[in-house]
Biotite code that builds the C-alpha atoms (Angstrom):
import biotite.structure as struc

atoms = struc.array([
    struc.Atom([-12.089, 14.141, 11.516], chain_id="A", res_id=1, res_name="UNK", atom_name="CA", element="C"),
    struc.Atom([-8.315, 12.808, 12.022], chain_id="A", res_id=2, res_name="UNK", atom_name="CA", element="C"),
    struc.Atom([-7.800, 9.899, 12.162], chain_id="A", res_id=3, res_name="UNK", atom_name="CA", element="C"),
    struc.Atom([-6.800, 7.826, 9.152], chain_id="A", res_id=4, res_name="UNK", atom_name="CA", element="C"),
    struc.Atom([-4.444, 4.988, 9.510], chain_id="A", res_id=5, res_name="UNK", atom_name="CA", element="C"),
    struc.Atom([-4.144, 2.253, 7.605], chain_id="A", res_id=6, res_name="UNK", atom_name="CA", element="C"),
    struc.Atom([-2.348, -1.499, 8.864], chain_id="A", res_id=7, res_name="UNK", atom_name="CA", element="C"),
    struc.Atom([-1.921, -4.620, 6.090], chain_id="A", res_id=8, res_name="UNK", atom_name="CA", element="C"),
    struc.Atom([-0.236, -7.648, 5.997], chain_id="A", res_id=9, res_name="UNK", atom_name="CA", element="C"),
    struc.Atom([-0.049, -8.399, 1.991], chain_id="A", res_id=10, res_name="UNK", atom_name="CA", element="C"),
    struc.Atom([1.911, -9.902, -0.950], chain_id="A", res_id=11, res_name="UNK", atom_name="CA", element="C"),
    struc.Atom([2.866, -7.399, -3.811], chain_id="A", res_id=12, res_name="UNK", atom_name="CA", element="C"),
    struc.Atom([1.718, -7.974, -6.950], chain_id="A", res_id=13, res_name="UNK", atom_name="CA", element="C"),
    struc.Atom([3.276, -5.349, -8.993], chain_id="A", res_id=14, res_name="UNK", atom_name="CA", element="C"),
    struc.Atom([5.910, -2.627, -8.371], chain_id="A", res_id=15, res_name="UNK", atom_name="CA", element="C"),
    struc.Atom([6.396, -0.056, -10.633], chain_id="A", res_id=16, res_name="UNK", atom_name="CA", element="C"),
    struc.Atom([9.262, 1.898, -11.886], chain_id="A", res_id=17, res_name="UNK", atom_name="CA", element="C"),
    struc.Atom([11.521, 4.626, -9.546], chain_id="A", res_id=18, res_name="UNK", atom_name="CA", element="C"),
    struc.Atom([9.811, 7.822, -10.459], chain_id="A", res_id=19, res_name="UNK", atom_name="CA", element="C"),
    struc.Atom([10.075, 11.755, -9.051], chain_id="A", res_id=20, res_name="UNK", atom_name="CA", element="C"),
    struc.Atom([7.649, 14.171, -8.311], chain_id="A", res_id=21, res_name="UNK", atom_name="CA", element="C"),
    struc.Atom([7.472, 17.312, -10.104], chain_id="A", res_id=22, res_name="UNK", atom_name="CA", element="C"),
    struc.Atom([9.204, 18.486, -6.666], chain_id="A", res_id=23, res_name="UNK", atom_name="CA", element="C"),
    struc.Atom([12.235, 15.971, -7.314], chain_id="A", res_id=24, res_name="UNK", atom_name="CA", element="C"),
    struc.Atom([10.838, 13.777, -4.426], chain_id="A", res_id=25, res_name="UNK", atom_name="CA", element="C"),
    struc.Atom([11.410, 10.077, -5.426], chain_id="A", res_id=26, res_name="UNK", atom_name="CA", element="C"),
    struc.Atom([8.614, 8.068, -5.359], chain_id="A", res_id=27, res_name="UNK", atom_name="CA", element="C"),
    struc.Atom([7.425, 4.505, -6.517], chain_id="A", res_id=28, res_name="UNK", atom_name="CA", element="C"),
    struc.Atom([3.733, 2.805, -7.276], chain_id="A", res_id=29, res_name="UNK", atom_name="CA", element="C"),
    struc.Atom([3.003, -0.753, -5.788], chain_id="A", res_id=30, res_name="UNK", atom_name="CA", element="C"),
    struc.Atom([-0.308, -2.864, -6.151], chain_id="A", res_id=31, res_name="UNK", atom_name="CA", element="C"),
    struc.Atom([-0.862, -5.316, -2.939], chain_id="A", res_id=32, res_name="UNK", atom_name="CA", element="C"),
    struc.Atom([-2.725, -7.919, -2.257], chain_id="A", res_id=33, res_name="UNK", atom_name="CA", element="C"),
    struc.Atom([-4.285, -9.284, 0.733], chain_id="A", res_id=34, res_name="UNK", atom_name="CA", element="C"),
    struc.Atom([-6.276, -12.271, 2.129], chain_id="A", res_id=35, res_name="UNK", atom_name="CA", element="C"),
    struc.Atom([-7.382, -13.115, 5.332], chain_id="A", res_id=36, res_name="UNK", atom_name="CA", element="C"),
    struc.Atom([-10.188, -15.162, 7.523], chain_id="A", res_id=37, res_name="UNK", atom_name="CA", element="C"),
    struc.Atom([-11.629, -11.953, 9.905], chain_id="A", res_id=38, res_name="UNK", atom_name="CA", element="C"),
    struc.Atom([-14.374, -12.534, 12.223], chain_id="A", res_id=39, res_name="UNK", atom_name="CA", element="C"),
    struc.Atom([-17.337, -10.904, 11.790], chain_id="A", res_id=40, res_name="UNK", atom_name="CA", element="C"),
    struc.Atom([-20.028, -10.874, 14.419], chain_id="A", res_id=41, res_name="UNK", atom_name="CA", element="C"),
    struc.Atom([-18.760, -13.888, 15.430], chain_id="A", res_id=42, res_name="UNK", atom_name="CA", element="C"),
    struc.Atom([-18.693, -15.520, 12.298], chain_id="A", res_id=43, res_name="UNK", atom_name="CA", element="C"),
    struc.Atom([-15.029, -16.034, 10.268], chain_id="A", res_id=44, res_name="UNK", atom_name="CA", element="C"),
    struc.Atom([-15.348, -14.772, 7.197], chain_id="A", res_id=45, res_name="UNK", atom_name="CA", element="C"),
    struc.Atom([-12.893, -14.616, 4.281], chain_id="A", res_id=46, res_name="UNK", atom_name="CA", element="C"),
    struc.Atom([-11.378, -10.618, 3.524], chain_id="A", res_id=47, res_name="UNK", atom_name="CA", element="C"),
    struc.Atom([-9.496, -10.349, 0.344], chain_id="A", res_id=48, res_name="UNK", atom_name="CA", element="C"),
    struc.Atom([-8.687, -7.173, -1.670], chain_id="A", res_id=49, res_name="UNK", atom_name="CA", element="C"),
    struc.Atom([-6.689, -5.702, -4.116], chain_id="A", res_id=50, res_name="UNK", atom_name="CA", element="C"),
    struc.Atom([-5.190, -2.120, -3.821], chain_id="A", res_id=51, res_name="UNK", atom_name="CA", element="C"),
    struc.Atom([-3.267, 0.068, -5.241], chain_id="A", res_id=52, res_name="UNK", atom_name="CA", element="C"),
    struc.Atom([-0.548, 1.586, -2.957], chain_id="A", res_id=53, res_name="UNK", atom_name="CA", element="C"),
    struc.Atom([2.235, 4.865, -3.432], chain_id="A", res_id=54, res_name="UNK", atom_name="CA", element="C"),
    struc.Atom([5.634, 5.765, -1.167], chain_id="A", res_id=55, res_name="UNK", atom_name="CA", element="C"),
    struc.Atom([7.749, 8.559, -1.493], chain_id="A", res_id=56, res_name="UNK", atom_name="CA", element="C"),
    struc.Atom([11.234, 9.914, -0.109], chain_id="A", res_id=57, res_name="UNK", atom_name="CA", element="C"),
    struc.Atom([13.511, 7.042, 1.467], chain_id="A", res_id=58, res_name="UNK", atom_name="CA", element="C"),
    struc.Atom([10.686, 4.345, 1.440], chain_id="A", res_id=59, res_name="UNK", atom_name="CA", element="C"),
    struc.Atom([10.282, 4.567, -2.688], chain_id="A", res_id=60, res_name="UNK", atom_name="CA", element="C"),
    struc.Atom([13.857, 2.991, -3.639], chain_id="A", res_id=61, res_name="UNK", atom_name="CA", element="C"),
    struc.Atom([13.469, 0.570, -0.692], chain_id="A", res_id=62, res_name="UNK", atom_name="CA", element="C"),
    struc.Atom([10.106, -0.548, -1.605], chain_id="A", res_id=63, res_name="UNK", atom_name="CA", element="C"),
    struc.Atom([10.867, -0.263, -5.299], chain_id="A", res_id=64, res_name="UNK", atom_name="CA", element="C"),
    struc.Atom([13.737, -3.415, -4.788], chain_id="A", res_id=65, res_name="UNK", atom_name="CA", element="C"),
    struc.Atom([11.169, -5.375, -3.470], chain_id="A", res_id=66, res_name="UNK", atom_name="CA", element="C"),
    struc.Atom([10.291, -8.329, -5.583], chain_id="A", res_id=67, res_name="UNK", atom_name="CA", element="C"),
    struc.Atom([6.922, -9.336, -6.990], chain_id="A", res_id=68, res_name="UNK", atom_name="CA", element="C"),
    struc.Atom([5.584, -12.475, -4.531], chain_id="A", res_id=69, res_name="UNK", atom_name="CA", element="C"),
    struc.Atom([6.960, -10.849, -1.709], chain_id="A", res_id=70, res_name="UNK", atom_name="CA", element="C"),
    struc.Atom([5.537, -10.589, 1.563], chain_id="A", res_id=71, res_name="UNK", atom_name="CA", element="C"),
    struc.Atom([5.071, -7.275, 3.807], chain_id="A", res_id=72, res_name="UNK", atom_name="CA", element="C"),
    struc.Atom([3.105, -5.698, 6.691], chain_id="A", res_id=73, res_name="UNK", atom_name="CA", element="C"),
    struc.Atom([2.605, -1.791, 5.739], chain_id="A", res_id=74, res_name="UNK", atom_name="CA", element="C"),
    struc.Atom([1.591, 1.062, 7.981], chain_id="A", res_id=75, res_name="UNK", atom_name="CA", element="C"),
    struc.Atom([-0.012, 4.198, 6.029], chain_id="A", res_id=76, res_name="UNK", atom_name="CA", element="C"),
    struc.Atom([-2.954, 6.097, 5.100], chain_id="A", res_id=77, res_name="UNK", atom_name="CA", element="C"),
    struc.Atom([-5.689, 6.369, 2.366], chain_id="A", res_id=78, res_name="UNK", atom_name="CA", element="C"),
    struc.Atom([-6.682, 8.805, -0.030], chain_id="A", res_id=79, res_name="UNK", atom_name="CA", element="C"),
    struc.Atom([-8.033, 9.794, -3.213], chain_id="A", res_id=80, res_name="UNK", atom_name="CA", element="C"),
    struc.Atom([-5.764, 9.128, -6.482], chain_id="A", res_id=81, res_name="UNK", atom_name="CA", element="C"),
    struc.Atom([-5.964, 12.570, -7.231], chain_id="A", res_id=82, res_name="UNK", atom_name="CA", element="C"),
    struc.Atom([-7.727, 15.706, -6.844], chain_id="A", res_id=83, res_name="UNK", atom_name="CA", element="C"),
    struc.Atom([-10.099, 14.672, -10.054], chain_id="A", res_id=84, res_name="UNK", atom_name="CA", element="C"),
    struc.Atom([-10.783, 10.958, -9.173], chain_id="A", res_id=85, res_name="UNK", atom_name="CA", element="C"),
    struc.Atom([-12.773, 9.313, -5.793], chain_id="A", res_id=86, res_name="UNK", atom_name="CA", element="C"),
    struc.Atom([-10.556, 5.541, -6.307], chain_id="A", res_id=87, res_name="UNK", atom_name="CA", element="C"),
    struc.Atom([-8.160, 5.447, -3.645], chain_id="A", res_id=88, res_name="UNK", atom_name="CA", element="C"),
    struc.Atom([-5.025, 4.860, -2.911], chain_id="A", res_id=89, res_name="UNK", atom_name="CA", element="C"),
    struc.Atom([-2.788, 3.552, 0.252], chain_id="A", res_id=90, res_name="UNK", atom_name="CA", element="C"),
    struc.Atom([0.256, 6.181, 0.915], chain_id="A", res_id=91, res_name="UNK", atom_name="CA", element="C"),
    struc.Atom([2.684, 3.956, 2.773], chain_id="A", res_id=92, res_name="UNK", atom_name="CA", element="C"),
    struc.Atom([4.524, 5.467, 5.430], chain_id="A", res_id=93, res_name="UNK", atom_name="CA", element="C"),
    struc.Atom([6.172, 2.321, 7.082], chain_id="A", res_id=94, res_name="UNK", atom_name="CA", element="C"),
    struc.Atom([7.060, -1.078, 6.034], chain_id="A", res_id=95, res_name="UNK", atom_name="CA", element="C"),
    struc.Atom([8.717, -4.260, 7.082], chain_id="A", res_id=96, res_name="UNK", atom_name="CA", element="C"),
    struc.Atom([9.146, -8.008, 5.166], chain_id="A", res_id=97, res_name="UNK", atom_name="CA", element="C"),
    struc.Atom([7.438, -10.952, 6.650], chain_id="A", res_id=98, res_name="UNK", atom_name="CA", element="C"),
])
């Protein structure tokens, strides 16, 4: 399996502090929020979720000035939190306000 790509348009509810790696990479921890009406077998239907979300490199400081309330579209992947725990997480790779 490859692919693993991950598109959402949601409002941040919490960004945490600038942090670094252990390998000096910066790197910041967001929790988003989304909510949408999605069809579903031809029926709309109501999609909300919470999630927690990570960047690193460039993106962290960018995304870390972001305020809470704000709105953006992000472009990443999911995985696991860490290699001892199943809950994932969304590793943003692009973003943009909207």
């Amino acid at each position: 399996m490859k692919r693993n790509q991950f598109l959402l348009d949601a409002e941040i509810l919490d960004v945490g502090p600038l942090r670094r790696t252990p390998a000096g990479i910066e790197s910041v921890a967001l929790r988003l929020k989304h909510l949408s009406e999605q069809d579903e077998s031809g029926a709309s239907r109501q999609a909300e979720l919470t999630i927690d979300a990570s960047a690193f490199g460039e993106l962290a400081p960018q995304l870390g000035a972001l305020a809470k309330g704000q709105k953006v579209a992000v472009k990443g992947f999911l995985t696991k939190r860490s290699h001892s725990s199943d809950i994932p997480v969304l590793i943003i790779n692009e973003f943009r306000s909207i």
